[in-house]
C-alpha positions in Angstrom: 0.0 0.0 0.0 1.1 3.2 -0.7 1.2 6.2 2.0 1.7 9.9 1.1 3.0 13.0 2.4 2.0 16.5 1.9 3.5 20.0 3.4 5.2 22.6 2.4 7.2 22.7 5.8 9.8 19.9 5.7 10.5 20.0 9.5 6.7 19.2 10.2 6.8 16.8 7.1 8.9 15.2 8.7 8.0 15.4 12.6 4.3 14.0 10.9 6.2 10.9 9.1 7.7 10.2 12.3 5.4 9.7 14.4 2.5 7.9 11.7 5.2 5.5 11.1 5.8 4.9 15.4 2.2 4.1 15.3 1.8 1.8 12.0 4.9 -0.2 13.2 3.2 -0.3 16.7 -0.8 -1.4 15.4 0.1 -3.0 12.5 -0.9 -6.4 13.3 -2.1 -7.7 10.1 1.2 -7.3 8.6 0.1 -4.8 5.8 3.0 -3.6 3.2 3.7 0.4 3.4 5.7 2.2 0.8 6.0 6.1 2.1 6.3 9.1 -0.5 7.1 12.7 0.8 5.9 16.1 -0.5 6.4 19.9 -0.4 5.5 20.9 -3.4 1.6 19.7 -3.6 1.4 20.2 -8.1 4.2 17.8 -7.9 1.9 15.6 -5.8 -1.1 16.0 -7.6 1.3 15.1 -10.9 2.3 11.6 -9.5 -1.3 10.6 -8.2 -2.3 10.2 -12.0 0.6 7.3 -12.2 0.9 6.3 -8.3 -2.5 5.5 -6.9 -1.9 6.1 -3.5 -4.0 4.1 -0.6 -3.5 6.7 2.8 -2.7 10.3 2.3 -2.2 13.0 5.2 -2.6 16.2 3.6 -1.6 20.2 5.3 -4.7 22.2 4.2 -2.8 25.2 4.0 -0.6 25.3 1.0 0.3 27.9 -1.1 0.0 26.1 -4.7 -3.9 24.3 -3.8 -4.8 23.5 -0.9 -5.5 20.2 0.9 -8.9 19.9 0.5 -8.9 21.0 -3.1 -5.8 18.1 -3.2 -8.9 15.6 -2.2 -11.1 16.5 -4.3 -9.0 15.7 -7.1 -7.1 12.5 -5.7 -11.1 10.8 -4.3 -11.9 11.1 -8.5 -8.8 8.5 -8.9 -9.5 6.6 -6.0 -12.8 6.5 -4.3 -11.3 4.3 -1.7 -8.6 6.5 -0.6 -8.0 7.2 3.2 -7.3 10.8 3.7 -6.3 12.7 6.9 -6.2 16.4 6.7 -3.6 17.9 9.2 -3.9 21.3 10.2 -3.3 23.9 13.2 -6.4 25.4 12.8 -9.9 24.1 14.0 -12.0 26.4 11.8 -11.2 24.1 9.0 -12.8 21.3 10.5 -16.7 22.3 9.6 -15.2 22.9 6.1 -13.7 19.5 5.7 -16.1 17.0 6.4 -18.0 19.0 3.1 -14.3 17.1 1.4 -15.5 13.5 2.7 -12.5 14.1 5.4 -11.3 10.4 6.6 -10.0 12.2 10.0 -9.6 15.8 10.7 -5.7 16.2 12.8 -4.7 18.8 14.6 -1.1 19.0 14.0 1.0 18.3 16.8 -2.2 15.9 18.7 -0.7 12.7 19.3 -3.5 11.2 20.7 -5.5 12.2 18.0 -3.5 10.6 15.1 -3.1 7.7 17.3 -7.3 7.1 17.7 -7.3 7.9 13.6 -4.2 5.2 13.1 -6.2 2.4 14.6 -9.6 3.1 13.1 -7.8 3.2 9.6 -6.4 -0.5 10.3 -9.7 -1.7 11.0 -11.1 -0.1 7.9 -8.1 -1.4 6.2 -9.0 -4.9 6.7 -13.0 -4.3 5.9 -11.8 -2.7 2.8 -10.2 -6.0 1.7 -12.6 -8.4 3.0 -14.5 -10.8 0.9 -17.4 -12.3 1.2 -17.7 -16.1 0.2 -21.2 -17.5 -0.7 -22.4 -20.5 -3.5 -25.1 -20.8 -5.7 -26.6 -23.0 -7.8 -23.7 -24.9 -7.5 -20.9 -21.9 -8.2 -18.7 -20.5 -5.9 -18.5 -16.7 -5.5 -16.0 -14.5 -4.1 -16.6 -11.2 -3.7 -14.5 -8.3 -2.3 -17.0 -6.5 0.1 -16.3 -3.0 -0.8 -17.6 -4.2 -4.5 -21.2 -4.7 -2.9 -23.2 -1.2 -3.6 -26.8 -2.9 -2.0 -28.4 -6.1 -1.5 -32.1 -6.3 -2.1 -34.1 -8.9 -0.7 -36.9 -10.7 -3.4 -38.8 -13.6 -2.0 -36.5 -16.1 -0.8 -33.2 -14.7 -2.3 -31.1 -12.0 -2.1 -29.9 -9.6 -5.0 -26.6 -8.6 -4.4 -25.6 -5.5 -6.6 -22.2 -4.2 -7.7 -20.9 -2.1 -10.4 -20.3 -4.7 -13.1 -22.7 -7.6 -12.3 -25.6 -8.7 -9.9 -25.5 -11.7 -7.7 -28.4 -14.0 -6.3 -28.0 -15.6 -3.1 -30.4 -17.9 -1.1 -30.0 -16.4 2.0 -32.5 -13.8 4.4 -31.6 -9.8 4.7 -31.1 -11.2 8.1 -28.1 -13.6 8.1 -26.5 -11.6 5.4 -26.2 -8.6 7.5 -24.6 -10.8 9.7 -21.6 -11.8 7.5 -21.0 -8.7 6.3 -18.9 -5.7 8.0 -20.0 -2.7 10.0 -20.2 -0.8 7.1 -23.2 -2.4 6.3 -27.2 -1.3 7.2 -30.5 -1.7 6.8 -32.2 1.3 4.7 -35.4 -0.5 4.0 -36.8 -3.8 5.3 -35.9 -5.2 2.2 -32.8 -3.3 1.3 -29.1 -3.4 3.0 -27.1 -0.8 2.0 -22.7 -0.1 2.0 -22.6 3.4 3.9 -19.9 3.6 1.8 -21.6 4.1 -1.4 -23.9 6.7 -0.3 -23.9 10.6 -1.9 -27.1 11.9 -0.3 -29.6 11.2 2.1 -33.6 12.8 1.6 -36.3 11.7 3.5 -37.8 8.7 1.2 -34.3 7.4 -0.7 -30.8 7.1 -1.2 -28.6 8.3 -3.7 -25.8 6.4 -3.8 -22.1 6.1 -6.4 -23.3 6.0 -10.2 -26.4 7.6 -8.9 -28.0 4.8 -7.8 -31.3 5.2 -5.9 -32.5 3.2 -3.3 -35.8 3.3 -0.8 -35.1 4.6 2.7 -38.0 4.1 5.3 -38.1 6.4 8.4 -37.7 3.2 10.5 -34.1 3.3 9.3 -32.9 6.7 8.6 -31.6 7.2 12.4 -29.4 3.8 11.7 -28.3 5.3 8.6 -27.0 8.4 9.4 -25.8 6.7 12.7 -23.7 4.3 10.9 -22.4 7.1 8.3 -21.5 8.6 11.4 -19.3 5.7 13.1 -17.8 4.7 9.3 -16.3 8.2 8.9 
């Protein structure tokens, strides 16, 4: 996996790589591979994102070329899946950055903080790359689990949906919530849904990547936004 780098200060560059890479070596029990890259000059880094797809980035939001947030926009259109940490001094920025799907919000300098943000992103590391195993008819599928946008529930099966191809599965909503991850909720009594996926939230549906819709029932809507809420 590959981890970036971004300030314009070298010294906090620096101080910032130090201390991420204490804590990787200290939580990183599923022996996960980490190849670091380093920048000051955030064109240069926007430049190699279109050849390096990078998996983690900690980004300054003040910069003099673009700043950090504008440095996520762009780098989330490569890689919806990237984990970004925005590291700045200044708390005002923290309202403006969850509007930039912020990962974490840092306060440079907080240890503590970087530390809580280090071992939530191992644990999304490993639901990221999870698969979910399931037969039928007779075939064997193996599905990453970040793949599956929604599962819809019709009759005695379940529809499993993903960008290229849909999936049936014996199964209830029920048990299937079971074996999947955290990032994974009821919308609708006949719909689970990836938090992941979702774009926007109104009162009677989901809009989800690709512009997908889905039903959302008021039953659910607190579990919803509750789950959205632990995920990120």
């Amino acid at each position: 996996m590959n981890i970036a780098f971004c300030d314009d200060d070298k010294f906090l560059l620096k101080q910032l790589f130090n201390v991420v890479k204490n804590l990787i070596d200290k939580y990183n029990q599923y022996n996960f591979s980490f190849k670091y890259y380093f920048y000051t000059d955030a064109i240069k880094f926007l430049q190699d994102y279109k050849s390096i797809i990078f998996d983690i980035a900690f980004l300054d939001i003040e910069m003099p070329e673009i700043d950090g947030l504008s440095i996520g926009d762009k780098i989330y259109e490569c890689n919806n899946d990237v984990f970004i940490f925005y590291v700045t001094s200044y708390d005002a920025y923290l309202p403006e950055s969850i509007k930039h799907r912020v990962y974490r919000f840092v306060r440079k300098g907080d240890k503590k903080e970087l530390e809580d943000g280090i071992k939530r992103l191992f644990s999304d590391l490993v639901n990221l790359h999870s698969r979910y195993y399931f037969t039928f008819k007779n075939s064997f599928y193996n599905l990453p689990t970040n793949s599956i946008i929604f599962c819809e529930s019709m009759r005695n099966k379940v529809i499993i949906h993903t960008k290229t191809k849909n999936y049936e599965q014996i199964i209830s909503l029920k048990q299937m919530l079971n074996e999947l991850p955290n990032n994974f909720c009821k919308c609708h009594s006949s719909f689970l849904v990836n938090v992941k996926k979702i774009r926007e939230i109104h009162d009677n549906n989901l809009v989800l990547e690709d512009n997908i819709t889905v039903p959302l029932s008021r039953k659910y809507k607190f579990t919803v936004i509750e789950h959205i809420g632990s995920i990120f």
